[in-house]
Every structure is written in C-alpha cells, then in structure tokens.
C-alpha positions, 0 to 999 in steps of 0.5 A, a space after each residue: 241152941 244147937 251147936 254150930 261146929 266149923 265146916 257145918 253147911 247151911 242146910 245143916 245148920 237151918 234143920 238143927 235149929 228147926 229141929 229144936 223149935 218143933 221140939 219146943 212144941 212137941 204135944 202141944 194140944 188143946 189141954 195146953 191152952 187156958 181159955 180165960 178172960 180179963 178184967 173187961 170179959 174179953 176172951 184171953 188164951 194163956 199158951 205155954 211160953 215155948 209155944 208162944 214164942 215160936 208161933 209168934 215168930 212164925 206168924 210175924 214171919 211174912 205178915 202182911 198189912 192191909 193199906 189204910 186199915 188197923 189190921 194184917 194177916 200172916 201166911 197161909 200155915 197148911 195142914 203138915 206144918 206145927 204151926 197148923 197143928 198149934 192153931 187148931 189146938 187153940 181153936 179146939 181149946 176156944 170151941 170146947 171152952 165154958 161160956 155164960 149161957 147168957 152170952 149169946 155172942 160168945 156161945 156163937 164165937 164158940 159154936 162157929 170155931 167148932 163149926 168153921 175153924 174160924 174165931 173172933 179176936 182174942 188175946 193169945 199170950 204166953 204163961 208168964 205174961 199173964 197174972 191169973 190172980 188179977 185177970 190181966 197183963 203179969 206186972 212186969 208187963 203191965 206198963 208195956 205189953 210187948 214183954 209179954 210173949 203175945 202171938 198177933 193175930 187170930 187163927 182161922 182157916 181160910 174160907 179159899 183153903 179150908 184146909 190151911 190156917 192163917 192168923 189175921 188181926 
C-alpha cells in the first residue's frame, strides 16, 4: 500500500496506487498461466494470485449486465493497457495448451483462441483458490467460491475492435 503523506494531491496519490498494481503484475505472461481442468474436464486456468486480484478488479470495474440473461461483459481493455497484455497471455497460454486428440471441441477452442483471440468460457482463478491435487476449489473455498480470487468473464478481442480485449460471461 503507498504511503499517503499530508498535502499529497489526488492525482498524486491515484498514480502511486497505479504504480503498485502494475507492478503486482509486472511479467506476468503466458508461462504464468497453469492451463488445467477440474473434476468434470471443464477447462480451469490457474493465474498467480496478484494478477487475479488486480484483473478481477479491473473487469468488475464497468461490467455491464445484459436484461433478462445470465451473462455480462466488461469494458473494452486496448492494446497499451496491462489489462490487454494479461488477456492475451491467458489466451496465448489457453491456444498453446495440451489437449486429447480426441476432443475435437477442445482442439477447436484452442485452434480458434490462436486464430481470433477469442475463447469459450473457462474458470480463471487465482493459485490459492485452486487444489491441484484434488482437481477443484481449494477447501477452504469449496463451500463458497467467492473466496477464491476468480476473474468473471472470458477474455477475447472484440470482433468490432480487434485490437482491443473485453472479458465476457
């Protein structure tokens, strides 16, 4: 947490705090991302809990509900923002990944993340709310999943903006 000293301004203050949250996520790239999958073989991506915490923050930050539907997206994240560079090592990470040669609905996740950016939805969680052993929730987040550092929402680039990246779920 930056010091906050008397006399400090606003804008001070607001660059001091963005300063340590990028530096929370400073090389932060695809090697980062654990590309898993739990006990019922849907995808899971296991981020370092730093990086989950701020990209969570920052997706909840302006996140729409669409009416009448179970679903939502954030704002649009361009091309000289981190939160744009921590998407696409998640998507870079989820196209590279290992998958069954028999799944042909994963291979083609994973061949169109390569090819548009875009991915179908996963679980994105930070480490400590993931139990690698047991291919779920870590227990003390079992029985409410909201512990857990989970970013809402898929990344993928906008069809209108390929150049930019919004999370949608």
């Amino acid at each position: 947490m930056p010091t906050i000293t008397a006399g400090d301004t606003v804008a001070e203050i607001g660059r001091r705090f963005a300063a340590e949250r990028a530096a929370q996520c400073a090389g932060f790239t695809a090697a980062d991302v654990t590309v898993t999958r739990d006990r019922f073989g849907r995808d899971v991506l296991v981020i370092p809990d730093g990086v989950a915490r701020r990209l969570a923050e920052s997706v909840r930050n302006g996140w729409r509900e669409v009416a009448d539907m179970a679903t939502g997206y954030s704002r649009a994240f361009g091309p000289d923002t981190w939160e744009h560079a921590a998407a696409a090592a998640i998507i870079t990470a989820y196209a590279a990944s290992e998958c069954d040669p028999a799944d042909w609905q994963g291979l083609r996740d994973r061949k169109h993340a390569a090819d548009w950016g875009q991915m179908p939805p996963v679980f994105i969680v930070g480490a400590s709310g993931w139990d690698a052993d047991v291919s779920w929730w870590a227990a003390d987040c079992a029985s409410d999943v909201h512990k857990a550092v989970s970013v809402p929402g898929t990344p993928s680039r906008k069809p209108s903006r390929p150049d930019h990246i919004e999370f949608t779920g």
